[in-house]
N, C-alpha and C positions, 0 to 999 in steps of 0.2 A: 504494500500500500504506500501511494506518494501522497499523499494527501496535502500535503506543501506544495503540489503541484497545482498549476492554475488549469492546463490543459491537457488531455492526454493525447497518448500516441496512438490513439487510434484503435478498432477491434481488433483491423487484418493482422496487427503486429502482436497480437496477445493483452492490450493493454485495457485493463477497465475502468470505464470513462466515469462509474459511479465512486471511481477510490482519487475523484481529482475536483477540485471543489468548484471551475466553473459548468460544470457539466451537470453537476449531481445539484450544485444548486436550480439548474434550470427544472430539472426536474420537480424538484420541491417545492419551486414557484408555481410551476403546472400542478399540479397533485392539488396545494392549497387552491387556486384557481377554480378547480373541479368542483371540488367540494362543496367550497361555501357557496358558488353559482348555482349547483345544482340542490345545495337547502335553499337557498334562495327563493329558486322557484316555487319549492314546495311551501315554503313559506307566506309567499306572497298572496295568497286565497287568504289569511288568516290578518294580513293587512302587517307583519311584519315588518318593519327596518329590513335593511340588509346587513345592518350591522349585527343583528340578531344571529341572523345564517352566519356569520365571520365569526363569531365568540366559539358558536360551537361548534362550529367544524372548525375550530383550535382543539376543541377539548376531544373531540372524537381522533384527531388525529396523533392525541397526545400519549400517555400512558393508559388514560381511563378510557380509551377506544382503541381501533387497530392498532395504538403503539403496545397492544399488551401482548401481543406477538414479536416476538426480540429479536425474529430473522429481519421483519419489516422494520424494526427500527432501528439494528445495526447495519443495513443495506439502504434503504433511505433517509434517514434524521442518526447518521453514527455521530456521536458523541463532539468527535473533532471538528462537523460541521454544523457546530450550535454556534459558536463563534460571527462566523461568516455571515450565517443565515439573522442572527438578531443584529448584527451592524446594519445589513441590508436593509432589515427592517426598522432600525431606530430611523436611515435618513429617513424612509418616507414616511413615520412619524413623525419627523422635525417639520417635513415641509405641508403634512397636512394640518397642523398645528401653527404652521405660519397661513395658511389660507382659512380656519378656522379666525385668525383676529384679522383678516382681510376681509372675511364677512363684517363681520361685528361690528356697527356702527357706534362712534362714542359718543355721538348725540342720543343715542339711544339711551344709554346709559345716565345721561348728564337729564336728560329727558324724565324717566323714571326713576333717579337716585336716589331718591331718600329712602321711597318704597322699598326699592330692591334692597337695597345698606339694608334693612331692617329685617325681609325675609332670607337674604342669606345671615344675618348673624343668630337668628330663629334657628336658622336648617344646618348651622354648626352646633351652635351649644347644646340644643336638646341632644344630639346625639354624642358630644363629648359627655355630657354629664350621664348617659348612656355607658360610656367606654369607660367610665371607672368601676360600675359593679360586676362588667363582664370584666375589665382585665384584672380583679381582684378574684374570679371564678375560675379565669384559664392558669394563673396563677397558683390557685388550691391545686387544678386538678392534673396540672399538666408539668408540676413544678417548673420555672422556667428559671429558677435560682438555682438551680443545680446545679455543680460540677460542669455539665455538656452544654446545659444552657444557662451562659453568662449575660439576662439580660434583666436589667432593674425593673421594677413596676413602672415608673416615669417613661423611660423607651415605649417599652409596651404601651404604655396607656399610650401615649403619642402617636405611635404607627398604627394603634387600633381605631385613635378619634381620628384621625384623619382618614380612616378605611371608612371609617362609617357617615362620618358629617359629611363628606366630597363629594358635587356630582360631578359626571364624567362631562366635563365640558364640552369635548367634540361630538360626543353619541350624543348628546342632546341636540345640539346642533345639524346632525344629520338627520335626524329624528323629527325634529320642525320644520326642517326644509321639505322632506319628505313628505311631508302629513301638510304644506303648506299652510304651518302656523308661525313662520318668521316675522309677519307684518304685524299679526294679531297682538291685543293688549298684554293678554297671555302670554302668547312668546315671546315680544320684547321686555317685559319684566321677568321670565324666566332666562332668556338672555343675558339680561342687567345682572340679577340677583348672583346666576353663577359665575358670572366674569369678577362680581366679588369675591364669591366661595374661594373660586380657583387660586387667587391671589393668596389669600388668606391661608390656603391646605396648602402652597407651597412652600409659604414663611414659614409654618410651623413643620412640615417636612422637612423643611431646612434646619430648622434646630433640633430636629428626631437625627436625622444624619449627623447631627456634631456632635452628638452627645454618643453616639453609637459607635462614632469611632476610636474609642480607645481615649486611654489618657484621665488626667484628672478631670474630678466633677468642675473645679473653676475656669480649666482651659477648655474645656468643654462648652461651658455660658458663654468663654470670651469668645469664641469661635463663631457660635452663634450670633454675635453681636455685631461681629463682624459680617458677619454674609447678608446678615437683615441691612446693614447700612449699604453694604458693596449693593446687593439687591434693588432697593430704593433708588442708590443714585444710578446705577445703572436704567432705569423704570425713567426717571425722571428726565436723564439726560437721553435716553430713543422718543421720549414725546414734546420736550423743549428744544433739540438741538437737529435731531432726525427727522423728525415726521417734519418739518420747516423746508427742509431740501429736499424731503418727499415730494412736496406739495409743489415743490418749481418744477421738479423732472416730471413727474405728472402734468402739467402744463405745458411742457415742452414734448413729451410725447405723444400729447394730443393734437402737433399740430399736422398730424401724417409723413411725420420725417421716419424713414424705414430702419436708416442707418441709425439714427440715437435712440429709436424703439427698440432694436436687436442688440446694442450697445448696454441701454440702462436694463433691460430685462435680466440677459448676465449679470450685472452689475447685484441686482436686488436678489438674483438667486445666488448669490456668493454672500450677500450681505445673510441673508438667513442661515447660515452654515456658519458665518463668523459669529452673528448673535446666541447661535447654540452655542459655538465656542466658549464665548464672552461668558454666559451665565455657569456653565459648565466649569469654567474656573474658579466662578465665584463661590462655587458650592451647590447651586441650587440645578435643579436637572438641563438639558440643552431644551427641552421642548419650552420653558419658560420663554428662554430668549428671543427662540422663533414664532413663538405667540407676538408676544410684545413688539417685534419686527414687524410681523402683520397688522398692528393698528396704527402703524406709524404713517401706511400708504392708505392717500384720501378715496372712501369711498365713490361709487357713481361714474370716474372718468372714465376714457378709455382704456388708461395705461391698466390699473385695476382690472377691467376685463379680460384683459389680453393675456398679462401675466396667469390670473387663473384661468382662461384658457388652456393655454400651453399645457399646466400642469396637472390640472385638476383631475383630469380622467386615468392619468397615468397613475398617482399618488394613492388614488381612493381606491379605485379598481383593482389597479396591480399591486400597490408596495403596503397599501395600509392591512390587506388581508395576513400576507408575513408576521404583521407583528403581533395578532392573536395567532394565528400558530407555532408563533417561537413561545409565546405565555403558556400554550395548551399542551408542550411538550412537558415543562414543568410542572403540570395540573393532573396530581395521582388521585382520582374520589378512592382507587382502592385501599388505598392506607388508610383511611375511615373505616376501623374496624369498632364493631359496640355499640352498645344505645348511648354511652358515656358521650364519646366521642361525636355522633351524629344529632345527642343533643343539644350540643354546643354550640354544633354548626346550624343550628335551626336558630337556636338563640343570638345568634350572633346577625345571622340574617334581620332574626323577625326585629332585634333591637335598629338596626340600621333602618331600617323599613320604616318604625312607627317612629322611633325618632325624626326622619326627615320631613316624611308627609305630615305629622301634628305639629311639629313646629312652623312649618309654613305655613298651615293649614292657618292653623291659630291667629299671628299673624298677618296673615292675607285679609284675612274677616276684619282684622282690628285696621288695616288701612283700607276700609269701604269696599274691598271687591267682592262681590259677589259670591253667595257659599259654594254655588256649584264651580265657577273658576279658581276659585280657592283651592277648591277639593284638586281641580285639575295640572293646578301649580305646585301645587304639593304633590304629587305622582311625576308629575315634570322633572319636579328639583329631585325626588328620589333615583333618578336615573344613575346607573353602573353601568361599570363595564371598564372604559379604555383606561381614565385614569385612575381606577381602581387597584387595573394590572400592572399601571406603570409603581404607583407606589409599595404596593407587595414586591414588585421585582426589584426595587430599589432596596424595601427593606430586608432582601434575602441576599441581595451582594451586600452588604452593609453590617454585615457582623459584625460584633463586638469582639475585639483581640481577648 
């Protein structure tokens, strides 16, 4: 096996093209491809997302489905091609995550702020105050003070309230655009509301990551302190200093000049790569940055259109599916063994659950909307998924030394 190999030498020569990782990954793009199109369809009578079909034809394809056959998953997903196969899939993460705030208008936000400010910090707190009596329960039963597992109640609580209080910003996203509730009251205050959340579940994943990493408890805090400032002025200086020169090249690609349209487009798809960079050193994950990149460029012009032209179909389509299947390889339901065990995980669900939807619910009603929109705000904001997986997978590299 060459597996450091990029191409092989071909069948006639004896060479096998699955022991060489651009070959075997094309496969593995196909295979995911298959799949989640084909729940797709089957889905789509039932009124579906497609996001729906990509989750779990991650999970089907992972250990808790055909990966529970070891010939199929040392022959297509071998060990040494997890690597490759989640880089591929973090970029088109990044950059569905920079057309994600390319949507999202910040009049929107400036428009319904107070409201939204008020139902995401509803749609956090009840479920952090949620994650103290479950991670005092996974902690009885699961000991996580042990010898094997070195991880404090505070970790825990932190990686669990952020599991629970977070919606998944992009699947909501997809999810309105779909069901054509982006304009509506509803979806612009769900919108609003999670653009707060998001913000918010990163700060504090940021200080879950420095506290996880080793070291003392006070270098630990200052660490924290640091990344929330690095954080901020980084935040402050893509919407006072960037979206400004956004806003002129946008104007200037609008005037049908082809060369400074094909010029600034690279320019802005290299800028989302840096912006992942940028926050990825600060401590805080790359998709922040290339969010935050994406509200920098003004909605409605042409250059906006063009840019997600180009990429949209490629990203959502082809690259975003990869990234639930590199999660779903990860994703064993068989190590759930016991009613112990699957009590937990029911309770852990149903707490996330009524935590999001009562506190928006609540909320919603006390700022005048309507009970039955309320109700439907609260099922909104409860949405899982994408960055759910992103912060379990963050907090499973993220051990504690």
């Amino acid at each position: 096996m060459r597996a450091n190999e990029t191409s092989s030498d071909g069948a006639w020569q004896g060479d096998n093209p699955m022991n060489h990782a651009l070959p075997l990954l094309i496969i593995q793009t196909i295979l995911v491809m298959f799949v989640s199109r084909t729940l797709a369809f089957f889905l789509k009578p039932l009124r579906q997302p497609r996001v729906v079909a990509e989750i779990i034809g991650g999970i089907l394809l992972g250990p808790s489905g055909i990966g529970r056959n070891k010939t199929f998953m040392h022959t297509v997903f071998p060990s040494w091609s997890t690597p490759i196969l989640e880089s591929v899939a973090s970029i088109g993460l990044l950059f569905y995550l920079f057309l994600v705030g390319l949507e999202l208008d910040l009049r929107t936000i400036n428009r319904s702020g107070k409201r939204a400010f008020n139902i995401a910090v509803a749609g956090i707190s009840l479920p952090f105050l949620f994650a103290i009596g479950v991670t005092f329960l996974l902690q009885k039963v699961i000991h996580f003070n042990s010898e094997t597992h070195k991880v404090s109640y505070f970790q825990l609580f932190i990686f669990l309230g952020v599991s629970l209080s977070i919606t998944a910003f992009p699947v909501l996203a997809r999810i309105l655009a779909e069901l054509k509730l982006l304009t509506t009251q509803v979806g612009e205050t769900a919108m609003a509301a999670a653009a707060f959340n998001d913000v918010a579940a990163w700060v504090l994943l940021a200080l879950a990551i420095a506290l996880a990493g080793g070291g003392e408890h006070r270098n630990g805090v200052l660490t924290s302190i640091l990344v929330l400032l690095s954080g901020v002025a980084f935040v402050v200086f893509m919407l006072f200093v960037i979206r400004p020169l956004m806003e002129r090249i946008s104007l200037r690609c609008s005037r049908e000049n082809e060369v400074l349209d094909e010029m600034f487009i690279c320019l802005t798809l290299a800028g989302v790569m840096l912006s992942g960079f940028m926050t990825d050193l600060i401590g805080i994950h790359s998709i922040f940055g290339a969010f935050v990149f994406g509200l920098t460029i003004p909605r409605g012009g042409e250059f906006a259109s063009r840019v997600t032209k180009r990429i949209e179909d490629f990203v959502s389509n082809l690259m975003l599916p990869l990234y639930f299947a590199s999660s779903g390889l990860k994703t064993d339901v068989g190590k759930l063994q016991g009613v112990v065990e699957w009590g937990i995980l029911l309770l852990v669900i149903g707490m996330a659950c009524v935590g999001k939807i009562l506190g928006t619910f609540v909320v919603a009603v006390i700022c005048t909307m309507p009970v039955r929109e309320s109700l439907t705000l609260g099922v909104l904001m409860n949405t899982k998924g994408l960055v759910e997986l992103i912060v379990l997978n963050i907090g499973k590299e993220k051990k504690p030394a």
